[in-house]
N, C-alpha and C positions, 0 to 999 in steps of 0.2 A: 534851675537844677544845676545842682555844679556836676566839675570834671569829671568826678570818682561816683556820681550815679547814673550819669551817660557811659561810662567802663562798662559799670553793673550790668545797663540796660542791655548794652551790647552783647554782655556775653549768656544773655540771658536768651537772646532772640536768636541766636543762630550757633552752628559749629563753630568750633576752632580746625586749625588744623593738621592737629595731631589723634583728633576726635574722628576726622575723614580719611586719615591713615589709616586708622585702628579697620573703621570699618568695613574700607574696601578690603585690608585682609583678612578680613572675616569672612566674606564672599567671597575670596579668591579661594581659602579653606574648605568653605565647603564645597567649590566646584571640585577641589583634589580630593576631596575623600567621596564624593557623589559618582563622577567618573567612575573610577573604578569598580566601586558599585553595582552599577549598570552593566558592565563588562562583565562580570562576576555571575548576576543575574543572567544576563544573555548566555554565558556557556552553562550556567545549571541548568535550564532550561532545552536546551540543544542536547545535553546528555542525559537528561528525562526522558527526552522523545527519543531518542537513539537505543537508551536500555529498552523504554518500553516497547518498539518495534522490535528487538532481538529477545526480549520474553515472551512476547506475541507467535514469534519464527517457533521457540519452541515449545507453548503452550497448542499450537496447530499439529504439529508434529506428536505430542503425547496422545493430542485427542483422537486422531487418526488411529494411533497403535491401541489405543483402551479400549477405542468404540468398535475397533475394526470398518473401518468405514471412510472411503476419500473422502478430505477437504482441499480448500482454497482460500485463498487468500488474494483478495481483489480487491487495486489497487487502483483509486481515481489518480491520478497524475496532474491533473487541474489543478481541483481542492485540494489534493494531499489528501485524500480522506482512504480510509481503507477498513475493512471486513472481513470477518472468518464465512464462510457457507460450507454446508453439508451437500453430499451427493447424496440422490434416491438407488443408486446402485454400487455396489460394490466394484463392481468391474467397468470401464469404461474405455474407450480408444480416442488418445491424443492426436492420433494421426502419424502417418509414415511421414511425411513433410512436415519442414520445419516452418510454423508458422510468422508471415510477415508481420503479421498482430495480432492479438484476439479482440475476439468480438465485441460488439457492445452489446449490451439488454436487448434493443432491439433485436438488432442480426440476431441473436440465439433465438428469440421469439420468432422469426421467420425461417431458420433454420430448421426447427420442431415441426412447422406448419408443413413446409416444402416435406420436411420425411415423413410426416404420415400423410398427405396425401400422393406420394410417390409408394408407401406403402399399400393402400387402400388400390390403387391401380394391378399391384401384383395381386393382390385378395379378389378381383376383380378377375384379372386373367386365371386364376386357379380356378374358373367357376363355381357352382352352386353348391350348399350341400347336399350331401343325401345318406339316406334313411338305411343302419346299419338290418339286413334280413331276419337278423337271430336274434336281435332285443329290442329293436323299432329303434334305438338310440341315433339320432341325427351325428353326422363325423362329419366334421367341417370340412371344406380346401383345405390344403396345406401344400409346400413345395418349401425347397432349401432357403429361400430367400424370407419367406414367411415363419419357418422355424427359427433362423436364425433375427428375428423382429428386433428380439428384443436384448439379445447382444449387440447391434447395429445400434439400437435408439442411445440417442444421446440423454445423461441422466440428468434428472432436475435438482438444480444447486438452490437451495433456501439457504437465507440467511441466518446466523445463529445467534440469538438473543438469548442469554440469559446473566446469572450475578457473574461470570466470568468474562464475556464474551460480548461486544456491543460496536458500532459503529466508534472508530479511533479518525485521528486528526495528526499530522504531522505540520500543520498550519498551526501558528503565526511563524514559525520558527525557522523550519524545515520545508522543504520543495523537493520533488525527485526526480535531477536533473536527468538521469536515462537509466534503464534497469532490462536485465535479462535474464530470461529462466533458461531453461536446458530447452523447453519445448519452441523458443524463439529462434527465429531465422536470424536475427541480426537486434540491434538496444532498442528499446524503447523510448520512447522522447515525446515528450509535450506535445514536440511542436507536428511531428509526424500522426499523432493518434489524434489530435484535434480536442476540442472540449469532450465530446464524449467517448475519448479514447480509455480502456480500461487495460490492465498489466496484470497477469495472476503468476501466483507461485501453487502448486499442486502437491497435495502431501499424502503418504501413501500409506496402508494400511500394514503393509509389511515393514514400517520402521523406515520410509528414506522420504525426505524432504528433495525436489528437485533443487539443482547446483546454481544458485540464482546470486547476480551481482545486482547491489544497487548502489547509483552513485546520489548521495546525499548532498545538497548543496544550500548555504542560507537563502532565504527566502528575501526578494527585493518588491517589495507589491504585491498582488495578485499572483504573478503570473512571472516573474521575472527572478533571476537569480543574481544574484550579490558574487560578483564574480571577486570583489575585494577584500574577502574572506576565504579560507582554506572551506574546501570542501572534506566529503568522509566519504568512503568503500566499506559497504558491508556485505557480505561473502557468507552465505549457508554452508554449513558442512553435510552432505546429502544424509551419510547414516549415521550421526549422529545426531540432529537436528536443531543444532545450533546457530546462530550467526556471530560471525567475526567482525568487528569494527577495527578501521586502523583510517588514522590521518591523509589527505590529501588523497590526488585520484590518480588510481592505479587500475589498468586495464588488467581484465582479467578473464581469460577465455571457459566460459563454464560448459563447454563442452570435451575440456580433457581436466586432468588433475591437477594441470601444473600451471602455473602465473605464465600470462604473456613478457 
């Protein structure tokens, strides 16, 4: 075989090297236009969840003032997962003390048990009925604490299911590094409420959302926050019931009107 079809073969079997220029910058290209990209995706997605949590603040707040009727909004802190529920009563008592946490599922399910049968003990000491002389009509016990039953009972929150209203997620994106209502002693935190710690915001049938800050932070794992990333403050406004978003984390006292 002569010189000039060993050239040929050569150039037949492999690159040159202006051919290996070309196409590592073709892959250097796409990483600069992918990059970004991704970057791009990651904050639309971060201000999905960010809106749809602040249309949720005030789609709870509307349904309150329509229905006449308390809701909530209960907030897994683990998962990031979060829910509207309804109250079976109109009226209900948050308590004079500010609470250290609220409950979880269970505690209220033992809460309920403990008040009726603490109630069933006063029904108990009211003694027996008896039998009214002038119509035979049986008139139960009664006394102040048995009258007052059922302003005292705590009301039953169901969840609210329908085309508006369903079980939301702030996960893969979002975490919610600590958050407080008006009805909290002090922030809520992951790490303080435990896996089955739970965070609610309370909305009220006269038109006011309680004064609640939450601080948004990216999500690093499971369970972990991305401390490498700016976080967000979102802030209800009580009577109008909206929420405010704004960048980075700014302490915010939701027990008076004015920013710390």
């Amino acid at each position: 075989m002569t010189a000039k079809g060993n050239e040929i073969r050569h150039r037949e079997s492999g690159f040159s090297l202006i051919e290996v220029i070309i196409v590592v910058a073709l892959i250097a290209f796409v990483y600069t236009v992918a990059i970004p990209q991704f970057s791009m995706r990651s904050g639309a997605e971060t201000a999905n969840k960010l809106n749809q949590l602040a249309s949720d603040i005030r789609s709870a707040f509307d349904q309150a003032v329509l229905t006449r009727k308390p809701y909530r909004i209960v907030f897994e802190l683990t998962s990031g997962d979060y829910w509207l529920e309804e109250a079976s009563s109109e009226n209900f008592y948050l308590g004079s003390e500010k609470a250290d946490r609220d409950l979880t599922e269970s505690e209220e399910k033992e809460a309920d048990i403990a008040f009726d049968t603490k109630m069933q003990e006063y029904q108990d000491l009211a003694g027996a009925a008896v039998n009214d002389p002038e119509n035979d009509k049986e008139i139960p016990p009664t006394s102040p604490i048995l009258m007052a039953k059922n302003a005292l009972k705590r009301p039953k929150w169901t969840p609210l299911e329908n085309m508006e209203w369903g079980r939301r997620s702030l996960a893969p994106t979002l975490i919610i590094q600590d958050m407080q209502a008006e009805h909290h002693g002090g922030k809520q935190t992951m790490a303080d409420l435990g896996p089955e710690g739970r965070a609610m915001i309370y909305f009220f049938p006269s038109g006011y959302v309680q004064k609640t800050v939450l601080h948004l932070a990216y999500r690093k794992g499971d369970t972990e926050i991305d401390d490498s990333q700016q976080p967000y403050t979102m802030t209800t406004v009580p009577n109008e019931g909206v929420a405010e978003t704004i960048a980075g984390y700014v302490e915010v006292n939701v027990h008076d009107d004015r920013e710390e």
